[in-house]
N, C-alpha and C positions, 0 to 999 in steps of 0.2 A: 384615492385609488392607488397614487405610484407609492404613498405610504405604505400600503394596506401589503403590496406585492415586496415591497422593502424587508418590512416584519416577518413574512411568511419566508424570504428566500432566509433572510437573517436566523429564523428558527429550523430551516433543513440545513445547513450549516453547523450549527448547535447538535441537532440531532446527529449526524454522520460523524462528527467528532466524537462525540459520545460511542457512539458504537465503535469508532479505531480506536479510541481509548480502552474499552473495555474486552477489544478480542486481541490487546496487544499491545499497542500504542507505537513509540516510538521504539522499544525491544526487541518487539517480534521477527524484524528483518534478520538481527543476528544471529538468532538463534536456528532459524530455517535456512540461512544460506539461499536466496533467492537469483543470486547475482548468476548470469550466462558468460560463459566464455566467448567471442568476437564469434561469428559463424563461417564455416568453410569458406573461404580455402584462407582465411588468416589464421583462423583456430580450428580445435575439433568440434564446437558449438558443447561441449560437454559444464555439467554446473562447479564452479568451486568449493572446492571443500568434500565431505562424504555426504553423500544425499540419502536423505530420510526414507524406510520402504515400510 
């Protein structure tokens, strides 16, 4: 049984990789500029870089 739960977690694992692999991977963050600036009142909370419309 804790085999059985092993495999199955061990194969959704595989699958979600799979899928960041294929809408991206480890590239995609650069390209979209995802990163926030610190939020008021350190920053203006705005994104860096020019955001995507």
């Amino acid at each position: 049984m804790a085999l059985d739960h092993l495999k199955g977690f061990i194969f959704i694992l595989i699958l979600l990789w799979i899928a960041w692999f294929l809408a991206g991977g480890p590239s995609k963050p650069d390209k979209d500029k995802p990163y926030i600036r610190p939020a008021q009142p350190i920053s203006t909370g705005d994104t860096y870089g020019p955001t995507k419309k």
